[in-house]
C-alpha positions as CSV (number, residue, x, y, z in Angstrom):
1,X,13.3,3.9,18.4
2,X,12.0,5.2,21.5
3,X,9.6,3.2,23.7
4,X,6.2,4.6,24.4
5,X,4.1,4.1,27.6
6,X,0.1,3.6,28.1
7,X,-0.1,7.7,28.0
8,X,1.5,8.2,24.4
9,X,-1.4,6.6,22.8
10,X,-3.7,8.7,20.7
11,X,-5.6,6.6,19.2
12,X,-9.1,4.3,20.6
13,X,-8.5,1.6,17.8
14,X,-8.9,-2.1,19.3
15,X,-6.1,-3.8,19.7
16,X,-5.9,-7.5,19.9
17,X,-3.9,-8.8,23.5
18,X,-2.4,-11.8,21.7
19,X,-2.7,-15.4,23.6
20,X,0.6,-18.0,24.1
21,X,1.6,-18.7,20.5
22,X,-0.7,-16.4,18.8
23,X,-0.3,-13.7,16.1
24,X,-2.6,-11.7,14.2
25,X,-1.9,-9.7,11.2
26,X,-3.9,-9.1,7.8
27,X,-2.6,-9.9,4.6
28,X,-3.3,-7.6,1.5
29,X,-4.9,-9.4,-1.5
30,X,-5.2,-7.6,-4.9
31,X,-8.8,-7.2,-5.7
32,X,-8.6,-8.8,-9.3
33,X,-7.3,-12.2,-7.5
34,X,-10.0,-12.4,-5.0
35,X,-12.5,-13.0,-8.1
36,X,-10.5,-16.5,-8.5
37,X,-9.7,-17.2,-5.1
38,X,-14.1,-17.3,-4.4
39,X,-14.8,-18.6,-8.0
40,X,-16.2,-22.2,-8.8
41,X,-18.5,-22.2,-4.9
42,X,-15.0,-20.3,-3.3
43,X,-12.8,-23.9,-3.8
44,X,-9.6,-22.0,-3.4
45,X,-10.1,-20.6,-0.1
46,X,-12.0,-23.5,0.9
47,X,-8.9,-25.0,0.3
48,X,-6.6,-22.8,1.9
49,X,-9.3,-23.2,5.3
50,X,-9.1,-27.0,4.9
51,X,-4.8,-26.6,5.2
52,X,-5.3,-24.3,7.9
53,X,-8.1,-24.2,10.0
54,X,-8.2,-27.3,11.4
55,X,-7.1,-25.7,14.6
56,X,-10.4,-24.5,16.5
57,X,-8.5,-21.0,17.2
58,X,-7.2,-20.2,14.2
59,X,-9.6,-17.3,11.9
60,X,-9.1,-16.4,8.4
61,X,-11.6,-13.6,7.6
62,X,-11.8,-11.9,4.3
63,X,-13.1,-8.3,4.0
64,X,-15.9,-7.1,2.1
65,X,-16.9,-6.2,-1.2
66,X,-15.5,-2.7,-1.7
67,X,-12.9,-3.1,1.5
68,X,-10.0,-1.9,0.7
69,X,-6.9,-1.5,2.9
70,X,-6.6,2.7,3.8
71,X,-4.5,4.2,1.7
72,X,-5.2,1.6,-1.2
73,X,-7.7,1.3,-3.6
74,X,-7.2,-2.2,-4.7
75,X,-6.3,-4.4,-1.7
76,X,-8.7,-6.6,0.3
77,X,-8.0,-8.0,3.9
78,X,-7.9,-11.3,5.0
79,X,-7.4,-11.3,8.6
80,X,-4.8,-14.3,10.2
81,X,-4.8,-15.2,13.6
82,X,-3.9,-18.1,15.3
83,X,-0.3,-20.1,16.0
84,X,2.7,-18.4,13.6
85,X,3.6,-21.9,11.4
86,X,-0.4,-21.5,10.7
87,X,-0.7,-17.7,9.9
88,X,2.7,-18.6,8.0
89,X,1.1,-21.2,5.9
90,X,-1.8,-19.5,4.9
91,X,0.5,-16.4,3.7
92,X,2.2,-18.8,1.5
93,X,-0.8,-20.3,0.4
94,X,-2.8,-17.3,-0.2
95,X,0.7,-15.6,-2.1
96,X,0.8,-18.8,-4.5
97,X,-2.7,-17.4,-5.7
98,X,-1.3,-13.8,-6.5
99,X,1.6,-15.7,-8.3
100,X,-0.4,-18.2,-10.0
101,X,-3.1,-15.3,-11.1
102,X,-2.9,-14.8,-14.8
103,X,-5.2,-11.7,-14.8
104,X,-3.0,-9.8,-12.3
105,X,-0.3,-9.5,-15.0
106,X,-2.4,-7.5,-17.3
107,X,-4.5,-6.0,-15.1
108,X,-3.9,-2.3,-14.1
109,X,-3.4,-3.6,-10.2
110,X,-0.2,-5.8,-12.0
111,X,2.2,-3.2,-11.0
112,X,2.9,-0.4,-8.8
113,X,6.0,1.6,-7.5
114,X,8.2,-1.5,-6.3
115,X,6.9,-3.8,-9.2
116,X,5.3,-6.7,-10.8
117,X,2.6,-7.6,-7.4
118,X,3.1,-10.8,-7.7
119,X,6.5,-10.4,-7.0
120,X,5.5,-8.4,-3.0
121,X,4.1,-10.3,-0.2
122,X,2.1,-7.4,1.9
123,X,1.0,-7.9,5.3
124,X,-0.5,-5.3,7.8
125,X,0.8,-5.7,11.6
126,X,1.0,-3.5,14.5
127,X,3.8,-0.7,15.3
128,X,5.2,-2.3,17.5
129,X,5.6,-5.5,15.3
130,X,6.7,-3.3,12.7
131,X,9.6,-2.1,15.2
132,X,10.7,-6.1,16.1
133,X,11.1,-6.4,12.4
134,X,12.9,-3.0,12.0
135,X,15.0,-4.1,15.6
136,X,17.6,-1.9,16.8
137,X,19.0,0.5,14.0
138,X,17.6,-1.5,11.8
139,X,19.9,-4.5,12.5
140,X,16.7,-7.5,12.4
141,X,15.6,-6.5,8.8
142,X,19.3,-6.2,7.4
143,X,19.9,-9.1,8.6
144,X,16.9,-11.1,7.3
145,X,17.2,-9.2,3.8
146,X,20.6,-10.2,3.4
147,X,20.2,-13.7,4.5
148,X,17.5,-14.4,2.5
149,X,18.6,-12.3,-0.7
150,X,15.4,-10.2,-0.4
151,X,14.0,-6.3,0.1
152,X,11.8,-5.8,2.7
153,X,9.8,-2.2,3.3
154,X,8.0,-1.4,6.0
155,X,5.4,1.8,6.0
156,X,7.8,5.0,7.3
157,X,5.9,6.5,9.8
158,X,5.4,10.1,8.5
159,X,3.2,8.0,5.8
160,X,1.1,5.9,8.1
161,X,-2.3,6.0,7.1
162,X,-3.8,3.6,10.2
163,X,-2.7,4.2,13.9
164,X,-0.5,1.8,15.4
165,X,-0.6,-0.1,12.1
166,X,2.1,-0.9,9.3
167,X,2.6,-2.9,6.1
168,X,5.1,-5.0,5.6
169,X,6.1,-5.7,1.9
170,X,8.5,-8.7,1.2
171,X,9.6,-8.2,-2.8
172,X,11.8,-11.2,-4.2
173,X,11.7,-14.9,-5.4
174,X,9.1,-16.9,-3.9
175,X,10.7,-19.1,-2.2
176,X,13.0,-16.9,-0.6
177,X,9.8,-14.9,0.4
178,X,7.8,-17.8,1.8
179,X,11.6,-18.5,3.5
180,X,12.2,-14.9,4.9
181,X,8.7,-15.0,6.6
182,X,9.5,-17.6,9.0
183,X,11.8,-15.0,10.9
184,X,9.4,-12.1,10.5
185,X,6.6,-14.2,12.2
186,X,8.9,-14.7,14.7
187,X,9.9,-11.3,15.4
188,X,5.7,-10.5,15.1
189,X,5.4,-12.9,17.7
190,X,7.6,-11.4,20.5
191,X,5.9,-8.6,21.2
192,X,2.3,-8.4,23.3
193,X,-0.2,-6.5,20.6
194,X,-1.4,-7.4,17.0
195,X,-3.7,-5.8,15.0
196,X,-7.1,-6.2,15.5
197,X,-8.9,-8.7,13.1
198,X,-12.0,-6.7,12.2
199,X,-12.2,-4.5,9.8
200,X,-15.4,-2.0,10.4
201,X,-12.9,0.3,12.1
202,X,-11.2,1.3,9.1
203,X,-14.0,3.4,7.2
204,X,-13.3,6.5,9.1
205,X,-9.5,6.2,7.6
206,X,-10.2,5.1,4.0
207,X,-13.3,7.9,4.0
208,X,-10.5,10.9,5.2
209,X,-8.2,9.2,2.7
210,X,-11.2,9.6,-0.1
211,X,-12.0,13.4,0.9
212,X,-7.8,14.2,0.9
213,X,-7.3,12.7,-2.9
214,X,-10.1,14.4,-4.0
215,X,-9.0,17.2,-3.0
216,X,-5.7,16.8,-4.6
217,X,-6.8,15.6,-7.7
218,X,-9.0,19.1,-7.5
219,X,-5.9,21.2,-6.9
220,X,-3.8,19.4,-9.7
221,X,-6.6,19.6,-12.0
222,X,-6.1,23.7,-11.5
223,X,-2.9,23.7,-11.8
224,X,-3.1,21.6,-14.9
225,X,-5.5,24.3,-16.2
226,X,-3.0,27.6,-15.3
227,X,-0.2,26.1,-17.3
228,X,-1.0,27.2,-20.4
229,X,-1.3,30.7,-19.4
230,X,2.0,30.7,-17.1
231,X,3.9,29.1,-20.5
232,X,2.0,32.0,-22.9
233,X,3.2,34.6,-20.2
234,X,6.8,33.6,-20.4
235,X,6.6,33.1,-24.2
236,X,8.4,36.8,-24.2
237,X,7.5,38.1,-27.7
238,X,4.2,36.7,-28.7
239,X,3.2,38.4,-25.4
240,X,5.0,41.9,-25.9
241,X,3.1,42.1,-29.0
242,X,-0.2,42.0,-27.2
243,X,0.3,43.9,-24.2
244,X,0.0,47.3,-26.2
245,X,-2.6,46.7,-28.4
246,X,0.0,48.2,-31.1
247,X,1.7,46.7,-33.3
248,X,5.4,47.1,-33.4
249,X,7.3,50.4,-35.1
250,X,9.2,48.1,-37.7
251,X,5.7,47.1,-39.4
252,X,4.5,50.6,-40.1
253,X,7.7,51.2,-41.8
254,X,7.7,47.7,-43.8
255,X,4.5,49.3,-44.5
256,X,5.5,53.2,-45.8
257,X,8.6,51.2,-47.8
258,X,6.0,49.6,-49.6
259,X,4.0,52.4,-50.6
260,X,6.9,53.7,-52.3
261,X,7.7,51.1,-54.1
């Protein structure tokens, strides 16, 4: 992968410069589990702070109502930052509520192209985090997948939605998961710049996204209507007998037979 300097950037999203023993990445929640995770006064994620947030620098933030990660339609943020075994813990914690959710199974967010969800651990890190992960032709991620007897996919870029941001999905047994992401936090960790924690910057994204689906679903719905008529078209008989307006030779003579019978 080639290595870009301060002139290739395009793009005037924040980054976050990362302090000595710092990461920062945010970690996709399905909507449907977020309703358990702040029911009964929030307890779960009060939780989860108490386990983690004893250190004064560590943030977990979650998103708001309706904020979805771009290209979703289902997955809120909860932004990480703070020392890797910390942002690691929290992962795990916040994954044993997508596992443990028993309205995830049935609900229409339960499954998608990789899946049972409860199954993927998703996390949203910078590029150039993505690219430790990916390392040198791929080597790091073969590596960790093969160790840990887990898949790991990581947004192509011809699909990124986000500038200088990538998800990383994690799909196998939990344990193995919650193992395989001691490495990948690692690898996060050796590189300068994480994504930024806020989320506000994302509504110019998710609103393009909007405006190209609905524009899609208009162009399918069109096509969906021409079918018929491309089908009736190629029919081949029905339509021979209409192009004319006459009816074919062989009925006027079933028709003069009959006459003299």
């Amino acid at each position: 992968m080639s290595k870009r300097g301060p002139e290739d950037s395009t793009t005037d999203i924040p980054k976050r410069m990362r302090k000595p023993d710092e990461v920062s990445i945010k970690f996709l929640l399905p909507n449907v589990v977020v309703g358990a995770l702040l029911s009964r006064k929030a307890a779960a994620l009060k939780r989860i702070r108490d386990q983690t947030c004893y250190n004064k620098d560590f943030v977990l933030k979650l998103s708001g109502k309706g904020q979805y990660y771009p290209g979703t339609n289902d997955e809120r943020m909860i932004s990480l930052v703070g020392p890797p075994p910390l942002v690691h813990r929290a992962c795990c914690l916040l994954q044993d509520q997508i596992i443990d959710d028993p309205f995830l199974v049935t609900d229409e967010s339960g499954t998608n192209d990789l899946g049972p969800r409860q199954g993927q651990m998703k996390i949203a890190v910078s590029d150039r985090a993505a690219s430790k992960i990916i390392g040198s032709k791929g080597a790091v991620v073969r590596d960790i997948s093969s160790h840990f007897n887990i898949a790991i996919t990581i947004t192509p870029s011809k699909e990124i939605v986000v500038p200088d941001e990538r998800v990383v999905t994690i799909l196998g047994p939990s344990r193995n998961v919650f193992d395989a992401l001691e490495p990948i936090m690692y690898q996060i960790s050796q590189q300068q710049t994480h994504v930024n924690p806020e989320f506000d910057y994302y509504s110019e994204f998710t609103n393009t996204k909007k405006e190209e689906t609905s524009e899609s679903q208009n162009n399918d719905h069109q096509k969906t209507e021409e079918i018929p008529e491309i089908e009736a078209i190629e029919g081949g008989n029905e339509v021979d007998k209409t192009e004319g307006g006459e009816e074919p030779d062989d009925t006027e003579e079933s028709k003069r037979n009959k006459t003299k019978r």
